[in-house]
Every structure is written in structure tokens, then in C-alpha cells.
C-alpha positions in Angstrom: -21.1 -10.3 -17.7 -18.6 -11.3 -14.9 -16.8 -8.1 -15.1 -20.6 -6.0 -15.1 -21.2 -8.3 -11.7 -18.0 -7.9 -9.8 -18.1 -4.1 -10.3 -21.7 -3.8 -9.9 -21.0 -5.4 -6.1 -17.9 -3.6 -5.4 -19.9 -0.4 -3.2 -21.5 -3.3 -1.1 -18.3 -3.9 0.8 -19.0 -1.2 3.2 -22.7 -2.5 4.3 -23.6 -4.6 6.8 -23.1 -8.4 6.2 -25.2 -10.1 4.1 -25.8 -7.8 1.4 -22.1 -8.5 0.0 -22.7 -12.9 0.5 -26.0 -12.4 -1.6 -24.5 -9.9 -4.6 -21.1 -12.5 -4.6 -23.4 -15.4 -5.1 -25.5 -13.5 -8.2 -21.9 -13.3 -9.4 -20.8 -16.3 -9.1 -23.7 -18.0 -10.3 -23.6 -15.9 -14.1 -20.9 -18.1 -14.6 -21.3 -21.1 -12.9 -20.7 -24.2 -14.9 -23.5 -26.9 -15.2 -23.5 -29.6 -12.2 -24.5 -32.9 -12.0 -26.5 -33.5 -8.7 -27.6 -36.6 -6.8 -29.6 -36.6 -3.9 -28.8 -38.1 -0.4 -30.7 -37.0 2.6 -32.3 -34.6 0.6 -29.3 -32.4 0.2 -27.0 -31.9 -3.0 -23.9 -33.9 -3.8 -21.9 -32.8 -6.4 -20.8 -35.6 -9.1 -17.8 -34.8 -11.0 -15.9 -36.8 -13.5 -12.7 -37.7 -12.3 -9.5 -35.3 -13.2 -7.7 -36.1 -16.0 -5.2 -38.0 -15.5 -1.6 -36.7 -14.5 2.4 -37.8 -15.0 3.8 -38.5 -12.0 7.5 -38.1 -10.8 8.6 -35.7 -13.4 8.1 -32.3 -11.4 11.3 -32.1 -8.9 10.8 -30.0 -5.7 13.8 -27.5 -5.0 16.5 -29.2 -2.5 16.0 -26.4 0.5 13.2 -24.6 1.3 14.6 -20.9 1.5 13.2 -18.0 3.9 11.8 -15.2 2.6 15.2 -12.3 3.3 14.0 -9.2 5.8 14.1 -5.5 4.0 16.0 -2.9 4.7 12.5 -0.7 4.7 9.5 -0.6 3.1 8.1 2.7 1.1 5.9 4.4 2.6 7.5 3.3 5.9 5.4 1.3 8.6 2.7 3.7 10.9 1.2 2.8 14.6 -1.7 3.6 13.0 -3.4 3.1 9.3 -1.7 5.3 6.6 -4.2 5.5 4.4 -3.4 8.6 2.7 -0.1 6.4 1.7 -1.9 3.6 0.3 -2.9 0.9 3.8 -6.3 0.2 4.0 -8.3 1.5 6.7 -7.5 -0.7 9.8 -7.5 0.1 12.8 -3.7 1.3 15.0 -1.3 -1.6 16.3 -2.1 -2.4 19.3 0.3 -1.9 22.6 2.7 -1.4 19.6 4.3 1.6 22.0 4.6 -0.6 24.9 6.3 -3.6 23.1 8.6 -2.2 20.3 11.3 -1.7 21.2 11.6 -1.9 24.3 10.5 -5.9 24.8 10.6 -7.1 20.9 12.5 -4.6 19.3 12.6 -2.8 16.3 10.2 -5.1 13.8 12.1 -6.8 10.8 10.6 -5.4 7.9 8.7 -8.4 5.0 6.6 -7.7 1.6 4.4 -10.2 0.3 2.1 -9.5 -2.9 -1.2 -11.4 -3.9 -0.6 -11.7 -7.6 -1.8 -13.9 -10.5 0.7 -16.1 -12.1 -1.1 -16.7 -15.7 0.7 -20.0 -16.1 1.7 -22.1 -13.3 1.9 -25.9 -14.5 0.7 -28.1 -12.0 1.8 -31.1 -13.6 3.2 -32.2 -16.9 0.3 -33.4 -18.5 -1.8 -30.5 -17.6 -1.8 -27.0 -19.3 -0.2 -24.1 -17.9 -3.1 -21.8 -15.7 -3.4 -18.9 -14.0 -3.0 -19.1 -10.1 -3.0 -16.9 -7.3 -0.2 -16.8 -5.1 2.6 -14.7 -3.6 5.7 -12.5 -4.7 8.3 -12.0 -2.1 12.1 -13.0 -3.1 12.1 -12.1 -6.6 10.2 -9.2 -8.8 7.7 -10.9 -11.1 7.8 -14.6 -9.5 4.7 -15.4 -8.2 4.3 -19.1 -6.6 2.0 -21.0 -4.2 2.5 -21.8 -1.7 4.0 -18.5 -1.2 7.5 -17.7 0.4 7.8 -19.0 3.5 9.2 -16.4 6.6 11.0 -17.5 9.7 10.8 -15.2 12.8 11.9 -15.9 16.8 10.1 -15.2 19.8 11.1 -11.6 20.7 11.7 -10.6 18.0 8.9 -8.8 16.5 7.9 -8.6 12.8 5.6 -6.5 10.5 4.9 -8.3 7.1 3.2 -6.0 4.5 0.8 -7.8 2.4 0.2 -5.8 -0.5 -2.6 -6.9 -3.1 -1.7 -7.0 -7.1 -4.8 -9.5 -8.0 -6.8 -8.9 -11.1 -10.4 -7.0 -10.3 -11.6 -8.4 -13.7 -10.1 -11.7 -13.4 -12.2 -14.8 -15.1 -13.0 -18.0 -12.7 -13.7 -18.3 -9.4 -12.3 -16.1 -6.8 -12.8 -12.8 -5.3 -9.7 -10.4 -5.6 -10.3 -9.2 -2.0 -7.2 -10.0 0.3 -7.5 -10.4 4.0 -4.7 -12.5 5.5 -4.5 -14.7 8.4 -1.5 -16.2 10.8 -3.1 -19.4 11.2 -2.8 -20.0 15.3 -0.8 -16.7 16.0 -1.2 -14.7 19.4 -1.5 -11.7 17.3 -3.4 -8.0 18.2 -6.9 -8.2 16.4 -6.3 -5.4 13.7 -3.3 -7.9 12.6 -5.2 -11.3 12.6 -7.3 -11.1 9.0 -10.6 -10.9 10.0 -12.8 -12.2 7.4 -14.3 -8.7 6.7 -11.0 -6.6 6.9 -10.9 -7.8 3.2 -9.6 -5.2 0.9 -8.4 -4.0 -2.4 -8.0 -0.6 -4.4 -11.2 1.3 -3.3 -12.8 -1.9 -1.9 -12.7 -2.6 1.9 -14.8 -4.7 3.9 -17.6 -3.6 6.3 -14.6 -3.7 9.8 -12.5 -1.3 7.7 -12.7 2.3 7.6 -11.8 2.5 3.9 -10.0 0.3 1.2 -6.7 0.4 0.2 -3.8 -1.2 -1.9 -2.0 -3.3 1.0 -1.8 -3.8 5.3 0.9 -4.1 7.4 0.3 -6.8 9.8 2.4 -6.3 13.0 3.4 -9.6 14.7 5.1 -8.9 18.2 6.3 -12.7 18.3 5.6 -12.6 22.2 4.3 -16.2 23.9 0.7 -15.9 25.0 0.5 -14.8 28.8 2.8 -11.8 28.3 0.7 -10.4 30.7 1.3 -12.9 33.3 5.2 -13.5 32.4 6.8 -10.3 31.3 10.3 -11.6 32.2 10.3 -14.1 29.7 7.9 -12.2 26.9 5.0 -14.4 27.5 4.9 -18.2 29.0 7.5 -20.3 27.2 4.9 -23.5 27.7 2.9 -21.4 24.9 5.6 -21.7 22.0 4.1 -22.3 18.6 6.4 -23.4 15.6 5.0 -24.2 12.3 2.6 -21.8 11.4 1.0 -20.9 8.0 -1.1 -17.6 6.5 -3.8 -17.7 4.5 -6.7 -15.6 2.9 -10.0 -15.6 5.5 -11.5 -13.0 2.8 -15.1 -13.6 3.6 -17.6 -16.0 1.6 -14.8 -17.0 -0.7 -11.9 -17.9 1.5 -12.1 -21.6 0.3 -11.7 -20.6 -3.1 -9.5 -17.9 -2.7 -7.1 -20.4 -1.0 -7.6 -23.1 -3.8 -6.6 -21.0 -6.2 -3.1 -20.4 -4.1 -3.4 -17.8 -1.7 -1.1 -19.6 1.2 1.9 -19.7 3.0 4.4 -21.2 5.5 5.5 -19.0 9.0 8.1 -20.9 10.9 8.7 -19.1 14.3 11.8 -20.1 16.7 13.3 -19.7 20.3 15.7 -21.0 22.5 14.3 -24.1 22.4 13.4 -25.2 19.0 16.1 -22.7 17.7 16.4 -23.4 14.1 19.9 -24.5 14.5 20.5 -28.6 14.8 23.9 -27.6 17.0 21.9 -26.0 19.6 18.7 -26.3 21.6 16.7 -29.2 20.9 19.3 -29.8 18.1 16.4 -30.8 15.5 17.3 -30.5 12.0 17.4 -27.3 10.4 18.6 -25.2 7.6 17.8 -27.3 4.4 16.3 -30.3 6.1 13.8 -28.0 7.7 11.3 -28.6 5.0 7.8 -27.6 4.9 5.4 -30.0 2.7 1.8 -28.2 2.7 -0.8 -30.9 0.8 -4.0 -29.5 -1.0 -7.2 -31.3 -2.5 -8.0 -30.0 -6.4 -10.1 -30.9 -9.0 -9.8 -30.6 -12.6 -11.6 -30.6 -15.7 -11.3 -33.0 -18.5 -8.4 -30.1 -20.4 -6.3 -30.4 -17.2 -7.8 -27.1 -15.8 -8.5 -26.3 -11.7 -12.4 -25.9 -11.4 -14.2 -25.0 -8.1 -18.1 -24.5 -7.6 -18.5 -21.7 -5.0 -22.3 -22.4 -4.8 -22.7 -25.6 -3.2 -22.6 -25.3 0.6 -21.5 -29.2 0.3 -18.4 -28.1 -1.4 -16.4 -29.7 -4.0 -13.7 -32.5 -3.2 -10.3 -32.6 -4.7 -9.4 -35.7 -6.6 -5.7 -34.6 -7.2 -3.6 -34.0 -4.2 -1.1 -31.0 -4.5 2.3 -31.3 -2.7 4.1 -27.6 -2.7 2.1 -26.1 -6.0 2.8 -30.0 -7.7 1.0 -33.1 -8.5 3.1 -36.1 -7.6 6.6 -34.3 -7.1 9.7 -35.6 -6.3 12.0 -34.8 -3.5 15.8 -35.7 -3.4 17.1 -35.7 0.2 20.5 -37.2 1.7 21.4 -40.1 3.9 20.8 -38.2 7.1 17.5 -37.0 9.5 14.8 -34.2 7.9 12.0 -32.4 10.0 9.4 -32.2 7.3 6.3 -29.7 8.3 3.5 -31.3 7.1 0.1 -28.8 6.6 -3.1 -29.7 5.1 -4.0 -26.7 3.5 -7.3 -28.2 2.5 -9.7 -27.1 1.6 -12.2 -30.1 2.2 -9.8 -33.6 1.8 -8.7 -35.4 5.6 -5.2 -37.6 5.0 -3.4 -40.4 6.8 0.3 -40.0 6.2 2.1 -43.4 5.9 5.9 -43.9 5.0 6.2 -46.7 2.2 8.5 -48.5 0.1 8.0 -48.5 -3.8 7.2 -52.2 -3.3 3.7 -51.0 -2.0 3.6 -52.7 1.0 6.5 -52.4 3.3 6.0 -49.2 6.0 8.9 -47.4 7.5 8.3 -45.7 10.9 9.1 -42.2 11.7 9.1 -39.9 14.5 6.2 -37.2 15.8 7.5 -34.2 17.2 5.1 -31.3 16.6 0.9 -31.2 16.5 -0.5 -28.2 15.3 2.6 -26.2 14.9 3.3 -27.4 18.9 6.1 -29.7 19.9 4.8 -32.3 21.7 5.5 -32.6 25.5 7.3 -35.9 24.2 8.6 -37.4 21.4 6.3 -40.0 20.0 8.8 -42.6 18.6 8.4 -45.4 15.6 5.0 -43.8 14.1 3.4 -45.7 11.2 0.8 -43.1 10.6 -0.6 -39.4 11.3 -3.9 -38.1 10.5 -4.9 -34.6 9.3 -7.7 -33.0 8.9 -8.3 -29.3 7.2 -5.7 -26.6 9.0 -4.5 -29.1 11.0 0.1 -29.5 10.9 2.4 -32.6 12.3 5.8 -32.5 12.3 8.0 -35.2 11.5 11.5 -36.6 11.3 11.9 -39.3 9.1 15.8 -41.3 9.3 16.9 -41.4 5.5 20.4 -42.8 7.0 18.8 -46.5 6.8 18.3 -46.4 3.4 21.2 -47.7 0.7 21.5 -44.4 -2.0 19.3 -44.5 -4.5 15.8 -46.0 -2.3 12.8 -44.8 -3.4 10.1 -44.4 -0.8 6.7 -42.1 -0.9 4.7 -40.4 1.7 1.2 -42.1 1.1 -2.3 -41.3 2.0 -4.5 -44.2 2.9 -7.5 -42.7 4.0 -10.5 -42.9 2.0 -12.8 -40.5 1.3 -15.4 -40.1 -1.5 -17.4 -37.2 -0.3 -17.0 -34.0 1.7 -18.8 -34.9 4.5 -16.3 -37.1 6.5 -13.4 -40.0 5.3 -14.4 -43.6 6.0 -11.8 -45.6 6.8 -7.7 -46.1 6.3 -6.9 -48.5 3.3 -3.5 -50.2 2.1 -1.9 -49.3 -0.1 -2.8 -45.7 -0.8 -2.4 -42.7 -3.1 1.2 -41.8 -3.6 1.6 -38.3 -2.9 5.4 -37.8 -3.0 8.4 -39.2 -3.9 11.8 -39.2 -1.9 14.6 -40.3 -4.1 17.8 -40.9 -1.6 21.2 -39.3 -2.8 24.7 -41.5 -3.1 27.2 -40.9 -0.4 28.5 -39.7 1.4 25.6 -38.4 3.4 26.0 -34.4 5.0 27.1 -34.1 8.8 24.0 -34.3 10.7 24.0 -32.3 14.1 20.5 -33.4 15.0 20.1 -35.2 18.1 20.0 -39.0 17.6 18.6 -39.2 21.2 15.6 -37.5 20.1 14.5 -40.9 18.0 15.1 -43.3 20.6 13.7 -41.7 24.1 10.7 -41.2 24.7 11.6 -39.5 28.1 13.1 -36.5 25.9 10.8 -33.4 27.1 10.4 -31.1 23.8 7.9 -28.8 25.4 6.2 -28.5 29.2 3.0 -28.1 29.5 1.1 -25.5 31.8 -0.8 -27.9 34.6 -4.0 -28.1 33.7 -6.2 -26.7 36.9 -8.1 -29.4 39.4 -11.3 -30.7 38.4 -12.9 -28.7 40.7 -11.1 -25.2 39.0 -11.9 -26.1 35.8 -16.0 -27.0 37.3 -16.0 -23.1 38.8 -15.3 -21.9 35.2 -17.7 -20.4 33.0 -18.7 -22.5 30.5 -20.0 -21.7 26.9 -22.4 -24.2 24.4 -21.7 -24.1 20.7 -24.0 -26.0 18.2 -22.7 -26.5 14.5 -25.7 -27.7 12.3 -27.0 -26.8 9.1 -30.3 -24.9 8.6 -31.2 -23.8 5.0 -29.0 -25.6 3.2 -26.4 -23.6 5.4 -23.7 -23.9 7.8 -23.9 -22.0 11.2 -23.2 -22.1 14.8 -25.9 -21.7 17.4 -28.6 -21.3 14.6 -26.4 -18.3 13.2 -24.7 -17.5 10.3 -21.5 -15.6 10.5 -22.4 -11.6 10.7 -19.3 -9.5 10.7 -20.3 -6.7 12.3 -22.0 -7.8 15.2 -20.3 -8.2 18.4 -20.8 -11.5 20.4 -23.5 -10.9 23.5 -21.2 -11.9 26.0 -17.6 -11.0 25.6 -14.8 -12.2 26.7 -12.8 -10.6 29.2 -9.0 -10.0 28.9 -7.5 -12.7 30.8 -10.8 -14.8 31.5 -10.1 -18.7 31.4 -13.5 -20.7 30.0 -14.3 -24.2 29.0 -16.0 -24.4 25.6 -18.3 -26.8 25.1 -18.5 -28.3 21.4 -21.3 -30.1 20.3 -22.2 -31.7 16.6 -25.6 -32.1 16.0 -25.3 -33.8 12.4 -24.9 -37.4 11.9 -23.2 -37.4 8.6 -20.2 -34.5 8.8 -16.7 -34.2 10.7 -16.0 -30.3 11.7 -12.3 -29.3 12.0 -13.2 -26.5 14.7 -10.4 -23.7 14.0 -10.6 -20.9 16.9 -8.5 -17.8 16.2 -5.9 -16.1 19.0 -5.4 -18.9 21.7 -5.0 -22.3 21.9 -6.8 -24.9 23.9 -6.4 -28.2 25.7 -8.9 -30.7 25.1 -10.9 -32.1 28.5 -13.0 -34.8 26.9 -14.9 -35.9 23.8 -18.4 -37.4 24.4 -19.8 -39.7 21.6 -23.6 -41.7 22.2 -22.6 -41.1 26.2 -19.4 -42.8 25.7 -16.6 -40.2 27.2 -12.9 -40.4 26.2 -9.8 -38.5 26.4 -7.7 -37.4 23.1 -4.8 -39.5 22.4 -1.7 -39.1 23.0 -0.4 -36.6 20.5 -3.6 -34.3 21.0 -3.5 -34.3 24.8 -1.0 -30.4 24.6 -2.3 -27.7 22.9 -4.3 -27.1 19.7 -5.9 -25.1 17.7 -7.7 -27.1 15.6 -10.7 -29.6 17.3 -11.6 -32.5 14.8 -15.3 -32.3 16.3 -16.7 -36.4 15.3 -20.5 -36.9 14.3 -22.6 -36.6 17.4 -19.6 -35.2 19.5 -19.5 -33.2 22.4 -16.1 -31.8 22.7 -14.9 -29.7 26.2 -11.8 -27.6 25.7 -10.6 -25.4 27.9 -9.3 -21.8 26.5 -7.9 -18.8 28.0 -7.3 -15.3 26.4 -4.6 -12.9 26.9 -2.8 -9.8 26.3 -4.4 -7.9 22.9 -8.4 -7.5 22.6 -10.6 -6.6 19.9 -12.4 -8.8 16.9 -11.9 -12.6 16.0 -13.3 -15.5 14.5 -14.5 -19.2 15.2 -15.2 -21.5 12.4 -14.9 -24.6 10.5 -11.8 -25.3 8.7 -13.8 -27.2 6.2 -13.0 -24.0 4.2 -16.4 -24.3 2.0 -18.5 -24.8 5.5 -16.6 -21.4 6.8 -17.7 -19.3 3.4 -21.3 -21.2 4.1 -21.7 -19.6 6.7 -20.1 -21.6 9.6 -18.6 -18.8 11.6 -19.1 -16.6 14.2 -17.2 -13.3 15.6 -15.3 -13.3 19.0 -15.0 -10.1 20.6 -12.3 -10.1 23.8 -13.0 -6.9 25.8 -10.5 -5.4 28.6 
């Protein structure tokens, strides 16, 4: 019956919006398990029993987390504009491609990734193993999630073909549609994974002029303001670092990305160069460690389950550290940056270091927000809070511990629905384990003067314009509510094919107003292509400013119940198509989205 459904909506991925959402739910429901539903506020809650219960500390993490190797070349070889006959679905050319390669970022290094099924990834001991969705890049036939991570430098330009493997008559929840997204990447439009450039043999989505097998997304690596700063490829103040893609494939991104279709994109320059002897001298190489944190349920056999129906969405119980349940990590007596994500798709965390006694906390140190270093270091942490898409980095001090210390990374915050988490309590979930080696401990070039000053400048900021600048700008109103059991924005939901009424110009800068209506729901406010600086967040007339490590840039806005949030955004270099949404993955497919459309 699946199989009869999926095919059956297969011609609908050309149509305008709306037709697809509706055939995809028909699908979906034919083989939807039973729920149990209680009622609060007169909309649905799901009840699920608790997963079954899981072996911790048995799965062990590799030591290093190793970068996906550039190719030589890629067959067919790369085009400005879409080779279909060869296979690319229909997108449309690269944009200034001419212009910047390779003249400003050179020649592109050349990546493959494939979206394939893995038919039995073992999340944990106790549980069976399952198919997944996830990536092959380093080695023919292995297929993992997250998928391989890539490292790239400013300047020097990439284009990473994302080829798509998945199963068209696959069983479960899912939709084997692809379209991938550089989570906070100044990147051309065609290259950014809109949510309807979705494709798959003989199915593309309605932005695409045809379907196809796989896309190559061209990534110039060039700071925003290019335009403005040539000299330097862009305004260095603009540096991003830890970066991840994902599937935006639209109406089932959430589960699409549950099921494993996500990755890590670290990007370096002459200041956070990868390389603890030079630069900023953080550490690098294998203590450069990305740990990306997901929220799953499973059923009483041990086996992922996801309801794509309920606009509410389904919370994770389990806590998945890089593909495991409760893995372990054995590091050395010296300093590691770990990358922390929260890959969601629903679940906020607050990170605490703790000792297997339960009750002592170690401090650490906050270097990065949102894949931005900080403009300074932020010195013995106890905590850092996450919600949906949102990244810290970290560098924890394992020199202080004697060989053989156990301590976990531990999330205390509560939270037993999907709407919002309640409050932070002791002594947590353990999430992973970090099991210190014997000496002696590796050299370590990272700077030690990075953990103790708090005068240490990791990034400069661009000024932020005078009160009265930032009063002449233009300034536009966004609502996120729910109407018909649905998420939108402004009394919308998401159409992919209609341009926004009032563009946005090339260059323009514009405070955005964000404003929750509902009572009852936190929205982690994802806007694609630029970054923004937070002005002030208004709750029951009471105005405040961020703190401290939210006060640079970001890209993700954790908008409170009742907020009003002014951010101030400006938008260079490419034009063309992108997206605003809720990084509450299940409030994005329901329809809490809306198209951006930058014009010259």
C-alpha cells in the first residue's frame, strides 16, 4: 500500500505547493501506527511509552574525527550550469561562478557524498540492528550518520556533489527526496537546499526544472561582504567555523534528518587555522572533535519510530551522541575543542561537565556560538544551553585529571513535551562518557593563554551602527502562531513558489522584528544566508539585551513565549531564493516557513 502511495504522488513534485504536503500526508497516514492522545489546550499531545531501555558505555567513539579526503575529479565533471543530460537535477547555473573561480577562490576542491540506507546500524547494544539513512563518502559501501565530516578554508572554494542512493520503496517514515543544506553558509541560492529543490531519479521539486540522480553544490568559501571587501574575499569579522548540512527536503525534513541525513562542515582561515601551532593556536587535528547530539524515540523492540502527522511533533527520549546511545570517548591528558550541535529535531539541552560521583562540576571554556568564535573567550563555564540547530564550541582541560578519570557531558535540562523545556535539574542524563588515557599525555600546542584571559580577542566584531542608523532602517514584523492545527508565519504557511511581496535588495541592511504570539512554545528562528546581531528581546514590556555569548553573530534566534525579538540583518553578494523557519524541525515541515527572495 506504501509503495502504491509513494508512486502514486511521485508526478506531484512539479505542481505548485500544497498538492505534494496533502498527497505525502495520505501516504504517510496508510501506515501510521496507532497514537495515544491527550488533550491540553485543545490541541494533541502525543503519549508514548518510554524507549526501551539501553546499555550504556559499551559503544566506543573512534579517537579522531577524520575529514572527508578531496577527489581528484568527479565523473561527469562539474558544469556552471545544470548537466542534466549527465545525470544533475535541474538547478539552476552557479552563480558569479565565472567571476570568483579562479581568479579569487580558485579552482574548487572536488567532494562526493551519497544519501544511502544502511540496513543495520546498531544504535546501541541492547537494541536491534535498523536501517538508517545517512552518508557514503570515505569508503564504498559505508554508510554512517552523522555523515563524513569536510573541512574547507576561506578562499578556497569547494563544490561537494551530493548524489542520492535512497530507497524509492523504502518502509517507515521518510521521503527519499534529498535536498541539502549548509546550515549558516553565505552560499549562492541555487547551492543553499531550498526546501523544494528536492530531488531524486525522475522526481524534482516544484524550483527545479527537472529531477535528477545528484547536485553539485558550489561553495565559494568567501566571508559575507565580498562586495564591500574584495581585498580580503569578504569581511574577515564575518568568519563562520563549525558548520553542519542537513536535508531541508520539504514537509519531511524532520524526519528525513531523524533518520540520519546530517553532517559536520568545519571551515578555516588565518585565524582559527586548523593548526594549534599557528593562528589562534586552538586545538586541532584529532582533538578537533565534533559531537552532534540528537533526540529519538523507540519502540518497545528497540526500533526508531517517528509520527510525521502530528504538527506537535514527537520528543526523543534517547539522546544520540555521533549515531550512539551513551558512547564512550577516550581522550588524553591534554586540551580538546569539542563542536557541540544539536541536531534536533525537537529536544533543547544544558551541557554540564560532571564527575562520575554525580555531583561535582568541572568548568570549561566557551569559544564559539553558532559556529562563530566569540569576540572573547568566556572562561570557567559550568553550563551551555542549546536549542534545535543551535552549535557551542568548547575546550575542556583533561590535563587536571589523574589517568584513568571518568567524567560525562550531562544534560540537565528538563523537558517532557515539545513545546518548551522547564527548568535545569541536578544531576542530569548522562550523555557521554570521557575515559582519560595513562601518561604521558601528547604535546599540546594550544594556547594556554586562551583559558585564562578573558582579554584574548578570537573574533572582532563589525560596530554595530548608532541608534539613530539602525531607527532610519527598514523594518520588517514576523508573527509565528499556529492556525489550523498548523504552524506559520504571518498567517502563512510556507509556499514554495511564491516570491515574498517585498524583496530584498542586494546589499540592503534591515531590522527584523520577531514576535511570538503563543504562550506555550519556544521557536529556534533559523534564517538562511546571513547572520544577525540581536538588538533587544522584549517579554510582558520588559526589554533586555542577550547575554553575553549571544551578543556577536547568529543564526539561530531562541524566540521566548510572548517575545519580541529585534535583530538586525544585512544581505550580500549572491541573490535568488531562501528560506526562514523554525528549527523545531517538525514546526518547519508544519508549515512554519516562509521564502526569502534577495533581488539585485
Amino acid at each position: 500500500m506504501r509503495k502504491e502511495l509513494q508512486q502514486s504522488r511521485e508526478p506531484v513534485a512539479s505542481r505548485p505547493d500544497g498538492s505534494r504536503r496533502t498527497l505525502l500526508k495520505a501516504s504517510i497516514a496508510a501506515t501510521a501506527a496507532p497514537l495515544v492522545l491527550t488533550s491540553r489546550n485543545t490541541e494533541a499531545q502525543v503519549v508514548l511509552p518510554p524507549s526501551r531501555a539501553t546499555t550504556p558505555w559499551v559503544d566506543v567513539l573512534p579517537a579522531a574525527d577524520t575529514p572527508l579526503t578531496a577527489l581528484a575529479s568527479l565523473t561527469p565533471a562539474p558544469t556552471v550550469a545544470a548537466n542534466t543530460a549527465g545525470g544533475e537535477c535541474g538547478r539552476a547555473a552557479h552563480q558569479r561562478y565565472a567571476e570568483l573561480v579562479p581568479a579569487v577562490v580558485g579552482t574548487p576542491k572536488l567532494y562526493q557524498l551519497t544519501a544511502k540506507e544502511n540496513p543495520a546500524w546498531v544504535f546501541n547494544a541492547n537494541y536491534p540492528p535498523q536501517p538508517i539513512w545517512g552518508y557514503e563518502g570515505h569508503t564504498p559501501g559505508v554508510v554512517t550518520t552523522p555523515g563524513p565530516t569536510i573541512h574547507a578554508r576561506y578562499g578556497e572554494s569547494v563544490i561537494v556533489r551530493i548524489s542520492n542512493d535512497l530507497p524509492a520503496g523504502h518502509n517507515g517514515f521518510g521521503s527519499p527526496e534529498i535536498s541539502t543544506h549548509l546550515h549558516n553558509m553565505h552560499t549562492p541560492s541555487e547551492s543553499d537546499g531550498y526546501a523544494s529543490d528536492f530531488y531524486r531519479l525522475g522526481v524534482g521539486g516544484a524550483t527545479l526544472t527537472q529531477g535528477g540522480t545528484f547536485n553539485d553544490h558550489f561553495y565559494p568559501n568567501i566571508y559575507a561582504g565580498y562586495d564591500e571587501f574584495p581585498a580580503t574575499k569578504g569581511d574577515p569579522r564575518e568568519a563562520l567555523g563549525s558548520l553542519f548540512y542537513h536535508d531541508h527536503t520539504e514537509g519531511v525534513t524532520a524526519p528525513n534528518v531523524l533518520k540520519g541525513l546530517f553532517g559536520r562542515y568545519a571551515i578555516f582561515d588565518d585565524l582559527d587555522t586548523g593548526d594549534e601551532t599557528t593562528g589562534l593556536r586552538l586545538p586541532s587535528g584529532a582533538y578537533d572533535y565534533p559531537l552532534s547530539f540528537s533526540d529519538k524515540r523507540f519502540d518497545a523492540a528497540g526500533n526508531l519510530v517517528f509520527d510525521e502527522l502530528n504538527p506537535e511533533g514527537v520528543l526523543g527520549d534517547k539522546v544520540v551522541v555521533n549515531g550512539k546511545i551513551e558512547p564512550v570517548l577516550n581522550v588524553q591528558r591534554r586540551r580538546y575543542r569539542f563542536r557541540l550541535l544539536n541536531a534536533g529535531p525537537t529536544r533543547f539541552y544544558e551541557f554540564y561537565l560532571q564527575h562520575q560521583n554525580r555531583t561535582t562540576l568541572y568548568t570549561y571554556t566557551h569559544i564559539a556560538n553558532d559556529g562563530n568564535l566569540l569576540p572573547r573567550a568566556l572562561i570557567n563555564q559550568f553550563r551551555v544551553r542549546l536549542a534545535p540547530a543551535e552549535r557551542a564550541d568548547i575546550i575542556i582541560d583533561f590535563s587536571r585529571f589523574a589517568p584513568g578519570t571518568q567524567v560525562f557531558l550531562v544534560n540537565q535540562l528538563v523537558q517532557i513535551e515539545t513545546r518548551q523545556p522547564t527548568v535545569a535539574q541536578a544531576p542530569g542524563t548522562q550523555l557521554i562518557k570521557f575515559i582519560v588515557g595513562n601518561n604521558p599525555p601528547p604535546p599540546d600546542g594550544s594556547d594556554p593563554a586562551l583559558m585564562t584571559s578573558t582579554q584574548k580577542i578570537l573574533r572582532p566584531l563589525r560596530d554595530l551602527p548608532t541608534p539613530a542608523e539602525i531607527a532610519a532602517l527598514p523594518v520588517r514584523r514576523w508573527l509565528f502562531a499556529r492556525n489550523s492545527g498548523n504552524w506559520n508565519i504571518n498567517g502563512q504557511f510556507f509556499n514554495a513558489t511564491a516570491p515574498m511581496p517585498n524583496p530584498i535588495r542586494k546589499g540592503a541592511a534591515e531590522v527584523w522584528e520577531f514576535v511570538n504570539v503563543d504562550n506555550g512554545w519556544q521557536h529556534p528562528i533559523h534564517v538562511h544566508f546571513e547572520e544577525g546581531r540581536i538588538l533587544s528581546r522584549t517579554t510582558n514590556g520588559v526589554t533586555t539585551l542577550p547575554p553575553v555569548h549571544e551578543q556577536g553573530r547568529k543564526d539561530v534566534f531562541i524566540l521566548g513565549p510572548l517575545m519580541t525579538m529585534r535583530v538586525l540583518f544585512r544581505f550580500r553578494d549572491f541573490t535568488g531564493k531562501y528560506l526562514m523557519h523554525c528549527h523545531n524541525l517538525t514546526h518547519e515541515d508544519h508549515a512554519m516557513m516562509t521564502r526569502l527572495d534577495i533581488v539585485p
